[in-house]
KEMI-539310 format. One record per atom (N, C-alpha, C, CB): residue in one letter; x negated, y negated, z. Coordinates in pm, whole numbers, plus 50000, padded with zeros to 5 digits. Glycine has a CB too. Example, Ala and Ser with C-alpha at 12.3 -4.5 7.8 and 13.67 -1.06 7.14 Angstrom:
<pt r="a" c1="48681" c2="50569" c3="50780"/>
<pt r="a" c1="48770" c2="50450" c3="50780"/>
<pt r="a" c1="48680" c2="50330" c3="50780"/>
<pt r="a" c1="48869" c2="50447" c3="50905"/>
<pt r="s" c1="48715" c2="50225" c3="50708"/>
<pt r="s" c1="48633" c2="50106" c3="50714"/>
<pt r="s" c1="48710" c2="49997" c3="50787"/>
<pt r="s" c1="48592" c2="50060" c3="50572"/>
This chain:
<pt r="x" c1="00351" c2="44056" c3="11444"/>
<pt r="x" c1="00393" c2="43917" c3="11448"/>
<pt r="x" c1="00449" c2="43875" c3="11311"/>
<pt r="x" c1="00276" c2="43826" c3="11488"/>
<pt r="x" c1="00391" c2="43908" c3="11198"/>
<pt r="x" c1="00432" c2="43903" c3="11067"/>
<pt r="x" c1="00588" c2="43908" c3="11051"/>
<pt r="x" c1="00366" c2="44014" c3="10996"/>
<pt r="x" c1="00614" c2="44067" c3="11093"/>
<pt r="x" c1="00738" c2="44126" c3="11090"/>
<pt r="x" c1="00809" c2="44061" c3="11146"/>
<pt r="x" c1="00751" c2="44237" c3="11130"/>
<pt r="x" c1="00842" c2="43974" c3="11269"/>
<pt r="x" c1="00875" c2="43920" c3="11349"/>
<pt r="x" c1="00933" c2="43833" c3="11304"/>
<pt r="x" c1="00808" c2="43902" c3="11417"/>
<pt r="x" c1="00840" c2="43695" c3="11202"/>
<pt r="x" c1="00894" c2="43594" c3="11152"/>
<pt r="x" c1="00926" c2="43642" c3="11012"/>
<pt r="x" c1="00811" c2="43476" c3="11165"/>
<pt r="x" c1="00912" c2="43717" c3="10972"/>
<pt r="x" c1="00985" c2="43738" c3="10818"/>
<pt r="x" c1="01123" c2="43781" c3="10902"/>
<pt r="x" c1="00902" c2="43886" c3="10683"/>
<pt r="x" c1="01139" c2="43868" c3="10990"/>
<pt r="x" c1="01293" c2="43902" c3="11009"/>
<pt r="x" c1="01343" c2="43789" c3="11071"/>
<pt r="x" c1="01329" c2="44033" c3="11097"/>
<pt r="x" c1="01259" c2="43692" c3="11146"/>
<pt r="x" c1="01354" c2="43581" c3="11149"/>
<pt r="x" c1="01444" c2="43488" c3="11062"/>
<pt r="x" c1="01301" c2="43519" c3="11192"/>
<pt r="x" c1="01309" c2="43462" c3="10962"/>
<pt r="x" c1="01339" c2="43398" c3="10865"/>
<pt r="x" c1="01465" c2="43466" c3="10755"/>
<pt r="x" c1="01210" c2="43376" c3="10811"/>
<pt r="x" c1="01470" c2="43610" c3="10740"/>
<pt r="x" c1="01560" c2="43688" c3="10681"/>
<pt r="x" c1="01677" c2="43617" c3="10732"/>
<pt r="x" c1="01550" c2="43837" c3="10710"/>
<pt r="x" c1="01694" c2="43660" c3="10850"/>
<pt r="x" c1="01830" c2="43599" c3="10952"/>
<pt r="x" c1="01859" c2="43517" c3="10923"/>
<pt r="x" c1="01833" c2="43569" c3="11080"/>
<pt r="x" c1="01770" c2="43384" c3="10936"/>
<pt r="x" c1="01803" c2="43223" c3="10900"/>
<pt r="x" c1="01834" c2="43222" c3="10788"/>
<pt r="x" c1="01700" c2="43118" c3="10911"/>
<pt r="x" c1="01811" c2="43271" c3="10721"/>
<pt r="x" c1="01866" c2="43297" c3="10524"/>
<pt r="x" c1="01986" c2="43318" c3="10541"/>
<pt r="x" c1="01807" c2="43444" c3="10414"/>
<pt r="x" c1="02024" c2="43461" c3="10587"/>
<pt r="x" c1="02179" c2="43485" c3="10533"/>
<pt r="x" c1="02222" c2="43432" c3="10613"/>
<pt r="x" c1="02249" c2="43613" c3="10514"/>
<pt r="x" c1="02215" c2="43336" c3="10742"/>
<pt r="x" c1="02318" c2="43247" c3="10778"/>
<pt r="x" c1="02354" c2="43153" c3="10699"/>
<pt r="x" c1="02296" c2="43192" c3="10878"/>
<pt r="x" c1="02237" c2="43086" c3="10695"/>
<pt r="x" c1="02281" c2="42965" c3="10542"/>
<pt r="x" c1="02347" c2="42994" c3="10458"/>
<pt r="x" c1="02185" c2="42917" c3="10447"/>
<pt r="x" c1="02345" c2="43092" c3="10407"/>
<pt r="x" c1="02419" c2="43182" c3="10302"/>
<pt r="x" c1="02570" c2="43168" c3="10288"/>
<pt r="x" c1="02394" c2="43326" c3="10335"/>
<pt r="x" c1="02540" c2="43266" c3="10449"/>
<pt r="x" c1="02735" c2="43280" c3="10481"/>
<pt r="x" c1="02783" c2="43115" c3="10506"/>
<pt r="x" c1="02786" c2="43396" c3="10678"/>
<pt r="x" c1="02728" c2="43060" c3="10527"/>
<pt r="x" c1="02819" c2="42872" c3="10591"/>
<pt r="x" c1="02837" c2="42827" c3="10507"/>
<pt r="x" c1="02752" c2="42739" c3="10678"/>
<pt r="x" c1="02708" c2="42847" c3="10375"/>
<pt r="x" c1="02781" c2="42761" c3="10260"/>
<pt r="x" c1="02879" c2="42836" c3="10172"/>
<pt r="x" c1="02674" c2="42699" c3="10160"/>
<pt r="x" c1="02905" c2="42952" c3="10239"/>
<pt r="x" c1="03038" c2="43030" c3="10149"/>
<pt r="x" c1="03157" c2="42987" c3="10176"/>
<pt r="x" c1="03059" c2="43182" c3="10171"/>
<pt r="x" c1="03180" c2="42876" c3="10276"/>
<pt r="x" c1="03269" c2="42813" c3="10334"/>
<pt r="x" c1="03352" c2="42749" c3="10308"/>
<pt r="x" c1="03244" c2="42770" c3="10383"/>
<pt r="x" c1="03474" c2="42767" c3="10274"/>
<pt r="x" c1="03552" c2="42707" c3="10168"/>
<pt r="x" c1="03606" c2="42570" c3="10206"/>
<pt r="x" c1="03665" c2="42797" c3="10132"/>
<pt r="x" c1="03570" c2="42469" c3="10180"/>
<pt r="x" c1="03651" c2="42314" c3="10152"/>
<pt r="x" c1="03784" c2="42343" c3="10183"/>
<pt r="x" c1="03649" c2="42247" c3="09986"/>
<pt r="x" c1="03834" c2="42251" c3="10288"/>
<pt r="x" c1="03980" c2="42230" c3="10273"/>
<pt r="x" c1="04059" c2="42156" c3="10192"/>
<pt r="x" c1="04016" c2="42197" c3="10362"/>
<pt r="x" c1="04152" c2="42201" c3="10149"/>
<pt r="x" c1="04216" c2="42174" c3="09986"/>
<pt r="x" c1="04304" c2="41968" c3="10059"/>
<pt r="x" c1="04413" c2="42382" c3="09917"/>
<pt r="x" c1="04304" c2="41924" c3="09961"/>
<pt r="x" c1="04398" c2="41751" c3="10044"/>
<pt r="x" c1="04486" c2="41752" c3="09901"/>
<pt r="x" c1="04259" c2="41531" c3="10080"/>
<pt r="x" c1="04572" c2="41717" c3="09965"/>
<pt r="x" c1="04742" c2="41703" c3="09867"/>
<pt r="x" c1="04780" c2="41581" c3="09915"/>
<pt r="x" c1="04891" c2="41829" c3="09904"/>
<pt r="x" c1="04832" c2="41534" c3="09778"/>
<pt r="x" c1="04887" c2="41409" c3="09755"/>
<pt r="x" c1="05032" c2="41372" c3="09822"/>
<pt r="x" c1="04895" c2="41400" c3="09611"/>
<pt r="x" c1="05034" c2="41248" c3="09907"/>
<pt r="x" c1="05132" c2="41289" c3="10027"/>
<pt r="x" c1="05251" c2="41233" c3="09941"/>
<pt r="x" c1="05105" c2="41210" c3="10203"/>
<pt r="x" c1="05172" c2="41159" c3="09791"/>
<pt r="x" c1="05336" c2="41112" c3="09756"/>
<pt r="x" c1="05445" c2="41228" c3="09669"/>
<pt r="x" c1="05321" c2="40962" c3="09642"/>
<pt r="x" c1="05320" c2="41300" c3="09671"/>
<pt r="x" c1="05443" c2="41427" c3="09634"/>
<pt r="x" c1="05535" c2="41497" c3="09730"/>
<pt r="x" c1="05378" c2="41549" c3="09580"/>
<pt r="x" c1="05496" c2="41467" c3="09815"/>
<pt r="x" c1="05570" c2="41520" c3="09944"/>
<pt r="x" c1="05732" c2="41484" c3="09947"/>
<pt r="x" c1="05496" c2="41448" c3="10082"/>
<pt r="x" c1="05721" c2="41324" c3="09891"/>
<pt r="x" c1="05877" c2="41294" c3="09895"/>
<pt r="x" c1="05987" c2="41319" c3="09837"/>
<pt r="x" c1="05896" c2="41208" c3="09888"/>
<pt r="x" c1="06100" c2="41301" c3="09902"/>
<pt r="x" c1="06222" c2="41393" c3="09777"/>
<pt r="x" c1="06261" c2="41468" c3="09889"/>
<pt r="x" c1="06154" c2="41513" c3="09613"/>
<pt r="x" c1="06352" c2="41543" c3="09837"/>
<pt r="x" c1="06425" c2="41637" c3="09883"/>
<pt r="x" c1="06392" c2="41802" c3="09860"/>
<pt r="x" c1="06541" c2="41601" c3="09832"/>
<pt r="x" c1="06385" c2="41884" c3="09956"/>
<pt r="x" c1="06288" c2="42011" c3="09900"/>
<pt r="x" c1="06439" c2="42134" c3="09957"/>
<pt r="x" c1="06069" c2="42035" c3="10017"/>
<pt r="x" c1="06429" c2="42208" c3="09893"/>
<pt r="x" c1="06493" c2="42312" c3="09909"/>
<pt r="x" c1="06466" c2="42462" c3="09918"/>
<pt r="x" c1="06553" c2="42295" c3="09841"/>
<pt r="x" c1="06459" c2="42561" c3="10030"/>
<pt r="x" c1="06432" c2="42687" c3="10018"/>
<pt r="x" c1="06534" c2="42778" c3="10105"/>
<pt r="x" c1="06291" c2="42703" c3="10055"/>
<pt r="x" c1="06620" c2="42848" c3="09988"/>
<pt r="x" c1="06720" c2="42876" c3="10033"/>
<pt r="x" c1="06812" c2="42832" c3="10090"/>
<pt r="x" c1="06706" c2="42925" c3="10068"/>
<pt r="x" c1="06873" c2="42794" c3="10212"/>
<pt r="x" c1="06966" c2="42742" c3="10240"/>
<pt r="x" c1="06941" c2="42647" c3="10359"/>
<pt r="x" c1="07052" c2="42833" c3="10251"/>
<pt r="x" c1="06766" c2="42632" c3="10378"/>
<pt r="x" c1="06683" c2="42561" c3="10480"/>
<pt r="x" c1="06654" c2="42395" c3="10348"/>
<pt r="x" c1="06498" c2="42690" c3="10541"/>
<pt r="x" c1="06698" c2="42266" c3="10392"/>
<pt r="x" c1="06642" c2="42215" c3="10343"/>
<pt r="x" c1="06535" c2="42078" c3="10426"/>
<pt r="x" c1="06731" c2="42204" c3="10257"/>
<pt r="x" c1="06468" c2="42047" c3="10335"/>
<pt r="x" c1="06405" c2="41926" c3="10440"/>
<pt r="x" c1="06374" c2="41788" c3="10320"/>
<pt r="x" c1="06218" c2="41993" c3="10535"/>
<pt r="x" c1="06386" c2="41722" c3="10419"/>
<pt r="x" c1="06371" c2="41587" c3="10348"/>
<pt r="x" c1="06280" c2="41471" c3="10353"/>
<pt r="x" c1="06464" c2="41535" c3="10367"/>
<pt r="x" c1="06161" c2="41421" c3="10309"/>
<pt r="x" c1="06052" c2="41319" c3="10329"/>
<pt r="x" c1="06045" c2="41225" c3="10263"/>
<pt r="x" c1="05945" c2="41354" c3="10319"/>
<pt r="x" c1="06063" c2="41122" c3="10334"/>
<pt r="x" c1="06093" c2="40970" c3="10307"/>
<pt r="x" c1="05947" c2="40895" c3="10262"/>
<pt r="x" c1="06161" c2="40893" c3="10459"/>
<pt r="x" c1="05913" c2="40757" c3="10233"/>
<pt r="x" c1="05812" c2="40699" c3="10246"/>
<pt r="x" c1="05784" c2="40643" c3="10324"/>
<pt r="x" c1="05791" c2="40652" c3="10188"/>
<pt r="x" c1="05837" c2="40638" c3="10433"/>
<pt r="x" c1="05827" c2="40563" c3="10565"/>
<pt r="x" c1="05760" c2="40665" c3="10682"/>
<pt r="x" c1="05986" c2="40511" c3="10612"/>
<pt r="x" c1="05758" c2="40805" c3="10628"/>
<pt r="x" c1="05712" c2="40882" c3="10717"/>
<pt r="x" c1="05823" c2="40924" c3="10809"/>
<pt r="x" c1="05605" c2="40821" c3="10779"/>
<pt r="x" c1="05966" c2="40916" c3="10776"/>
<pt r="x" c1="06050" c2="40985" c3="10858"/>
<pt r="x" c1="06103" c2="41104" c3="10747"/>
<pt r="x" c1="06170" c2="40880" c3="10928"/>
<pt r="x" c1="06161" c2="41186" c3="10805"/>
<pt r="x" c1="06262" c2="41277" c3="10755"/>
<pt r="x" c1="06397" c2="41355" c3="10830"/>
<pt r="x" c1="06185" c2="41369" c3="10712"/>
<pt r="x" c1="06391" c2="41500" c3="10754"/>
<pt r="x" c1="06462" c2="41552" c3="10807"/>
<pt r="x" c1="06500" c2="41675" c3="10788"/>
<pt r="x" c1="06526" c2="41495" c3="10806"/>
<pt r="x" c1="06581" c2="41791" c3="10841"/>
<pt r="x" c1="06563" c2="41936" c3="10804"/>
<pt r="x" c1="06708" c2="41958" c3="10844"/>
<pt r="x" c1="06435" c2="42035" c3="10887"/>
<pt r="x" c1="06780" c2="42089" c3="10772"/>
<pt r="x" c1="06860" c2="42100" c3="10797"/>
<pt r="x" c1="06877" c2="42240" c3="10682"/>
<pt r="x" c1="06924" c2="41974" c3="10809"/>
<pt r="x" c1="07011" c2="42339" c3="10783"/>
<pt r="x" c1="07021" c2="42449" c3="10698"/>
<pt r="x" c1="07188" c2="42483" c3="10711"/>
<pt r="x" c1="06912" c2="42578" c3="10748"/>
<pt r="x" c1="07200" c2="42439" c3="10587"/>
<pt r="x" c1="07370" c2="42476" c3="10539"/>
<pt r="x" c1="07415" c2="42612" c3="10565"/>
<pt r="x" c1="07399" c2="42463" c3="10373"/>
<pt r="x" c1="07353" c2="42692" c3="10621"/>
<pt r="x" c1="07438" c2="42860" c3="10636"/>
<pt r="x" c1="07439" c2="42815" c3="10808"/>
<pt r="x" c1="07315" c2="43065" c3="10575"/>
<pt r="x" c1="07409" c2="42741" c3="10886"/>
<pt r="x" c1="07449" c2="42691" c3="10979"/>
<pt r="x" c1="07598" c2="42600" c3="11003"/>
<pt r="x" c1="07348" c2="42637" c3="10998"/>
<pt r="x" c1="07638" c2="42545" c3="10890"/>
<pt r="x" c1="07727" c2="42427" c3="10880"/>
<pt r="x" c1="07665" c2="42311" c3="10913"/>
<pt r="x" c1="07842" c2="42437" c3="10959"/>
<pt r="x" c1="07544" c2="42320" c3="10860"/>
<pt r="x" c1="07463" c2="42133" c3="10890"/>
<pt r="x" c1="07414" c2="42079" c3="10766"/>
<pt r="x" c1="07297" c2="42123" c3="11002"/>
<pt r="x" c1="07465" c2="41999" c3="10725"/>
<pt r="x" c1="07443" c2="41904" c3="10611"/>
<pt r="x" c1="07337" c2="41800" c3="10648"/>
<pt r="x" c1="07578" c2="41829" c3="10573"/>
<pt r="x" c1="07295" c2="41705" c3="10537"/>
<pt r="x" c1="07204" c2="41606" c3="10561"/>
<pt r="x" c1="07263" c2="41521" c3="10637"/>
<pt r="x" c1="07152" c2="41547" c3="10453"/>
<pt r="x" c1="07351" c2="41489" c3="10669"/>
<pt r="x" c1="07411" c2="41369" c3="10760"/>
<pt r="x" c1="07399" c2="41414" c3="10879"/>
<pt r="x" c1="07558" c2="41325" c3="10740"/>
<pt r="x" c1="07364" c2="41570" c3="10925"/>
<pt r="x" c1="07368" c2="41568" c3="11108"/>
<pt r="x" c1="07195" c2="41646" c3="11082"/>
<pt r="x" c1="07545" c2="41709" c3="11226"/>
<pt r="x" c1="07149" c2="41581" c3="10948"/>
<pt r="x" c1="06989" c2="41672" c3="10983"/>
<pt r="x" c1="06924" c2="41629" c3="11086"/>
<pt r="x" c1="06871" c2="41665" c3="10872"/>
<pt r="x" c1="06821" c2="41727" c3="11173"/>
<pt r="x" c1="06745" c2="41763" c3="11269"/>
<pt r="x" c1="06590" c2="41635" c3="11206"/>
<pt r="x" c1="06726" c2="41969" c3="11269"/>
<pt r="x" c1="06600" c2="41502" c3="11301"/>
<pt r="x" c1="06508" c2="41374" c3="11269"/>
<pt r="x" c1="06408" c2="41481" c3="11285"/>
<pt r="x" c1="06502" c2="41216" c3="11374"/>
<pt r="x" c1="06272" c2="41400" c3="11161"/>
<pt r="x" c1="06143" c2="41413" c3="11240"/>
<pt r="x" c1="06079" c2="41301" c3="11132"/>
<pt r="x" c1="06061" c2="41591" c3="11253"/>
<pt r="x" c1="05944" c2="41306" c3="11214"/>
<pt r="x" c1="05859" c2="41197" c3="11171"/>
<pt r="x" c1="05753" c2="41305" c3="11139"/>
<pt r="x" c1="05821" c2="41065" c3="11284"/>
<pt r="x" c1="05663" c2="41222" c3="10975"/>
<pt r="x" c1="05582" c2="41362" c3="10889"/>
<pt r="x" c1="05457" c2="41292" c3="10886"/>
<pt r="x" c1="05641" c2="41420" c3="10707"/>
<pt r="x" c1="05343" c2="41350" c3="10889"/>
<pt r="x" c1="05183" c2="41296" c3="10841"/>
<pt r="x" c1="05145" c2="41449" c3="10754"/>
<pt r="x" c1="05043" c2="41253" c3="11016"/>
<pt r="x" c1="05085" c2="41392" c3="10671"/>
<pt r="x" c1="05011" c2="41492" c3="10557"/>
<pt r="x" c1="04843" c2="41415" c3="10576"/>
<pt r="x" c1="05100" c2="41470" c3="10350"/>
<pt r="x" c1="04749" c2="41523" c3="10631"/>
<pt r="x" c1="04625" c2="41506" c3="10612"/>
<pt r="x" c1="04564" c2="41650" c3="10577"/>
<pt r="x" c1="04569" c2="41438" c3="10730"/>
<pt r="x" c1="04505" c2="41602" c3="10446"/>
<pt r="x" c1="04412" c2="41712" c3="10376"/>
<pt r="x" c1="04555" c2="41825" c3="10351"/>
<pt r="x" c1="04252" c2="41785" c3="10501"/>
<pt r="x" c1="04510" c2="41916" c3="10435"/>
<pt r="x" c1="04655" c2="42019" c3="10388"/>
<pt r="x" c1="04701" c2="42043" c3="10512"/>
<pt r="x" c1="04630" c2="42183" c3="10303"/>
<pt r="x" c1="04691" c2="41952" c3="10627"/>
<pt r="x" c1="04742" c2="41958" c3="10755"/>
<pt r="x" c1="04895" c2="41912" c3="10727"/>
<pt r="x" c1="04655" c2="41863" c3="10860"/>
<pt r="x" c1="04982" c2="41987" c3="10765"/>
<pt r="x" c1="05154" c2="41879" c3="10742"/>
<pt r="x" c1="05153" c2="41927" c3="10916"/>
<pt r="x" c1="05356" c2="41967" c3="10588"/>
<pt r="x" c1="05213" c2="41805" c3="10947"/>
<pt r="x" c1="05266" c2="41799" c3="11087"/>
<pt r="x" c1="05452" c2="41712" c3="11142"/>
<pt r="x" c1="05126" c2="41708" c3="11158"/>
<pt r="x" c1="05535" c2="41809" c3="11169"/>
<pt r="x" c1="05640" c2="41727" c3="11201"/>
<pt r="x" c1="05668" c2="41739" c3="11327"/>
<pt r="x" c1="05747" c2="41746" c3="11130"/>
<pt r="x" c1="05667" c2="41572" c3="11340"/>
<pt r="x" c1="05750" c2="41588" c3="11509"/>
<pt r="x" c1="05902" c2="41536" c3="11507"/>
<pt r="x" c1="05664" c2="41476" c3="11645"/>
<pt r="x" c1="05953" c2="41671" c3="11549"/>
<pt r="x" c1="06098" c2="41647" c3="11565"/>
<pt r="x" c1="06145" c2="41586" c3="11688"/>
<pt r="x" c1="06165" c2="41766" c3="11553"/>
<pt r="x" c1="06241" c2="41511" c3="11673"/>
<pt r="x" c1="06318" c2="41371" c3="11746"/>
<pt r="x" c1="06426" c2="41444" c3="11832"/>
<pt r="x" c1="06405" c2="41245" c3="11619"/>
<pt r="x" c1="06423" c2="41516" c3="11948"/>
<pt r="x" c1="06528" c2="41584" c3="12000"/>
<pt r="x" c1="06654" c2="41466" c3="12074"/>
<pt r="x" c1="06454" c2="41694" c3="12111"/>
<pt r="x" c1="06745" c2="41501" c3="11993"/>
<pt r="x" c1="06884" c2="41405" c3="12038"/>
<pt r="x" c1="06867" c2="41377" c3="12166"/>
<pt r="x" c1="07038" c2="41475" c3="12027"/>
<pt r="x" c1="06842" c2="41475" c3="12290"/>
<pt r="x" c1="06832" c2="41516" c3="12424"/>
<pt r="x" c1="06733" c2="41399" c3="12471"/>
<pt r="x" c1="06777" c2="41677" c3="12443"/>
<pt r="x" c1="06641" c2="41333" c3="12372"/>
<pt r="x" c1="06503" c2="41317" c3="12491"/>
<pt r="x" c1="06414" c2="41387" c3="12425"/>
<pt r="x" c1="06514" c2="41385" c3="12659"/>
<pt r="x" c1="06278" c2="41362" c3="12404"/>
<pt r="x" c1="06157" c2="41434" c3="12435"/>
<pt r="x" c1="06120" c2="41431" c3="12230"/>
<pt r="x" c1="06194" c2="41628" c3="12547"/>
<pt r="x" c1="05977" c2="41513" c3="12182"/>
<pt r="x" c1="06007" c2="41550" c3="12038"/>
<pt r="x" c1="05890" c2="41663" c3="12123"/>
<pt r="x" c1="05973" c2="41427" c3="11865"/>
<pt r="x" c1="05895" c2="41741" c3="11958"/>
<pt r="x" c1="05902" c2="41882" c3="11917"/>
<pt r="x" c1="05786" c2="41898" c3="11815"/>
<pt r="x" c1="06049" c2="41922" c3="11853"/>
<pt r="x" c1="05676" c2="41899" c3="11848"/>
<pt r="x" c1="05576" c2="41877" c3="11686"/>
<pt r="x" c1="05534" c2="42042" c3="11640"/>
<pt r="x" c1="05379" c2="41762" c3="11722"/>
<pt r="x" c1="05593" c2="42015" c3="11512"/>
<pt r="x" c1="05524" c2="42143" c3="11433"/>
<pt r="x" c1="05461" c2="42137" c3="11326"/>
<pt r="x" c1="05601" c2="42233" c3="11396"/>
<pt r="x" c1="05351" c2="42195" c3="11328"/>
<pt r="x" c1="05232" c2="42253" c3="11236"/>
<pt r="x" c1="05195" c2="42366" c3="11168"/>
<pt r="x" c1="05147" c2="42251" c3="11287"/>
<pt r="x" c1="05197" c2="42288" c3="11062"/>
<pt r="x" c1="05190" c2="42366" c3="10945"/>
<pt r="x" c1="05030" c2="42355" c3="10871"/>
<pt r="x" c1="05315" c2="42311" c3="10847"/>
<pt r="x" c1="05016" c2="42429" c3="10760"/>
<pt r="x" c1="04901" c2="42438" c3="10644"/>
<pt r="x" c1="04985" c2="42449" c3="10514"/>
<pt r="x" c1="04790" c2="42579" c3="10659"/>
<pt r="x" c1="04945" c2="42325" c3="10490"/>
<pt r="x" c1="05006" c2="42338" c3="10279"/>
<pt r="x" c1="04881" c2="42435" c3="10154"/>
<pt r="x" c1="04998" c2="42095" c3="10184"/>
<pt r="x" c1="04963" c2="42534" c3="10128"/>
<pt r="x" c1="04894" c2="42579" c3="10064"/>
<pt r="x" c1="04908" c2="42526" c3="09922"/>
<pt r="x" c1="04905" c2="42694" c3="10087"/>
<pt r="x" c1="05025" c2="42457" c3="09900"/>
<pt r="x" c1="05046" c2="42432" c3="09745"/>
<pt r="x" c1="05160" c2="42330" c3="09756"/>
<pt r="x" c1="05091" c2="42578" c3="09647"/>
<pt r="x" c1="05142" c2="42199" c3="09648"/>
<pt r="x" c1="05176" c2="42126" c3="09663"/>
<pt r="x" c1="05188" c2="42064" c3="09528"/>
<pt r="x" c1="05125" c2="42090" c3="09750"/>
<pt r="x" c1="05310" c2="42060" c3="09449"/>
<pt r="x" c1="05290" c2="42013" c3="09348"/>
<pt r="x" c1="05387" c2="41912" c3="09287"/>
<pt r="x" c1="05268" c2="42103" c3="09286"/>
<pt r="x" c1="05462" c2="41885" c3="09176"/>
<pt r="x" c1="05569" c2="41800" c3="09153"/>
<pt r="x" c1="05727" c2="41871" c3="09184"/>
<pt r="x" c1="05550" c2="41754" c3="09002"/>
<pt r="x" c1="05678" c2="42006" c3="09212"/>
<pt r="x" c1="05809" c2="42069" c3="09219"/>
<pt r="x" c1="05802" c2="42163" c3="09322"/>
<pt r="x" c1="05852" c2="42132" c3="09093"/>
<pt r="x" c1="05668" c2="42178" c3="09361"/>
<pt r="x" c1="05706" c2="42298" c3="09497"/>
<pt r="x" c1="05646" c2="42280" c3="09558"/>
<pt r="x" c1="05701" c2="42436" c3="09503"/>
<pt r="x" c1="05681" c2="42297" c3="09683"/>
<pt r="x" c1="05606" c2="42274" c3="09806"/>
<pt r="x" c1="05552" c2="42439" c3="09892"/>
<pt r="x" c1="05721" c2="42172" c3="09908"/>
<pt r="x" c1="05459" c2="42489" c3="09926"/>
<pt r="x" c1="05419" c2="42604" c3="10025"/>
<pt r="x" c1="05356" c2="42573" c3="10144"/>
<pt r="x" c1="05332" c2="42694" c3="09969"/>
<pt r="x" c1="05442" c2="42603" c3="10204"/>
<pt r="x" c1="05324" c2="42614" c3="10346"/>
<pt r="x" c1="05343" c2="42716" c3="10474"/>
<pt r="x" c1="05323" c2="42462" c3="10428"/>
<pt r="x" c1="05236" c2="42733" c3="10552"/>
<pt r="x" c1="05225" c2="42818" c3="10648"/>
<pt r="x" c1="05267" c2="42765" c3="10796"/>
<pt r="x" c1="05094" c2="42862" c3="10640"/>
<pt r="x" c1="05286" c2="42806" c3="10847"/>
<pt r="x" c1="05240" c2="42811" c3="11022"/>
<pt r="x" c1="05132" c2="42906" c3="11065"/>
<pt r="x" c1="05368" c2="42862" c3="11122"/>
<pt r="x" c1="05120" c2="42856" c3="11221"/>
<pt r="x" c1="04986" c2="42921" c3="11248"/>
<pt r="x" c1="05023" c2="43063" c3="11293"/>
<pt r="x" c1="04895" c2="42839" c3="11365"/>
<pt r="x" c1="05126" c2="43106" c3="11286"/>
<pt r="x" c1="05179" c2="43263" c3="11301"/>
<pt r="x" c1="05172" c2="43309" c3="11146"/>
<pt r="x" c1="05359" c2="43280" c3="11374"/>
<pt r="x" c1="05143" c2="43270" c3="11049"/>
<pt r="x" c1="05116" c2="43297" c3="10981"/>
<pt r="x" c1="05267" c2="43303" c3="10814"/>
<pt r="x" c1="05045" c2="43395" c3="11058"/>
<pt r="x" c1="05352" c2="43277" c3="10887"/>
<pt r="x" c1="05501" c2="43285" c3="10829"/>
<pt r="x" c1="05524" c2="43162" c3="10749"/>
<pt r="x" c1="05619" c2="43295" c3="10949"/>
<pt r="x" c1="05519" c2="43228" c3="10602"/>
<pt r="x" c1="05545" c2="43096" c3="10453"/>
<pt r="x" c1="05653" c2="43044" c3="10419"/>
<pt r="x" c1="05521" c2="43138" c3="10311"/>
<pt r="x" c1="05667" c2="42967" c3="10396"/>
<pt r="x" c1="05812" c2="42891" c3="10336"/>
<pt r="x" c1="05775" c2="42833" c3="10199"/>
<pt r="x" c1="05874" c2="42750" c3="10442"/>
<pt r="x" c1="05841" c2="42876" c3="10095"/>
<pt r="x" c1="05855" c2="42789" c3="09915"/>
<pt r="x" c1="05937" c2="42715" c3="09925"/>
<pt r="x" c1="05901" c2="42866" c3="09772"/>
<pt r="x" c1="05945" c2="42600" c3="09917"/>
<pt r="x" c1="06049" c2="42470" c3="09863"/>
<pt r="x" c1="06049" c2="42476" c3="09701"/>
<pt r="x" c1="05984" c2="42296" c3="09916"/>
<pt r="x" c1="06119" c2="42423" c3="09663"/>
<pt r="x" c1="06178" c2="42366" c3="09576"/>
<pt r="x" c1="06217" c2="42209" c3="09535"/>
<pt r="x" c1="06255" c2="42424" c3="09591"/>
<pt r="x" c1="06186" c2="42162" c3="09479"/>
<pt r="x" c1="06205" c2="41993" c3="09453"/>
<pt r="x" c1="06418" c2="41982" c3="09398"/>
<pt r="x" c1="06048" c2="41930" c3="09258"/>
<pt r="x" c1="06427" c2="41929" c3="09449"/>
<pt r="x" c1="06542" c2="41910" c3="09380"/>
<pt r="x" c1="06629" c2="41752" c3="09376"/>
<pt r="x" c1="06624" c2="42017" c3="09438"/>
């Protein structure tokens, strides 16, 4: 019986253990977000109103026919829902890994990064 509750108690240990190894999700400042960001020839754009916009010049699309969306930044959640000309929007989600006065990183949940650039 001894054995019993010491190996329980073992167990209950390194669980506690592992949960508090648990890393905090990182929160970025959404007013850095705004401006104009550039990566490669993909750019996107975030307003203070919470609209923007995306667009990639090796297409022939400039900021004047950029692809609308509307942006929320929580913690390191970025979420855009794009405004389809057609009808309907388009929301995509991302994870900011880095966020600063000049660069922006973030993921999707496939796992695929994008670096901005402030410009």
């Amino acid at each position: 019986m001894k054995r019993i509750i010491i190996c329980l108690f073992t167990c209950l240990s390194i669980a506690l253990i592992f949960n508090s190894c648990k890393k905090d999700e990182e929160s970025f400042d959404e007013s850095l977000l705004i401006g104009k960001w550039q990566s490669g020839t993909v750019w996107e754009k975030y307003s203070a109103d919470h609209k923007g916009g995306t667009w990639d010049t090796s297409d022939g699309v400039y900021e004047d026919d950029a692809q609308a969306f509307t942006w929320s930044l929580e913690k390191s959640d970025l979420t855009q829902i794009h405004i389809m000309e057609i009808g309907g929007n388009v929301p995509k989600y991302y994870t900011v890994t880095e966020l600063t006065s000049t660069t922006l990183k973030y993921k999707d949940d496939f796992g695929i990064s994008r670096t901005f650039s402030k410009r």
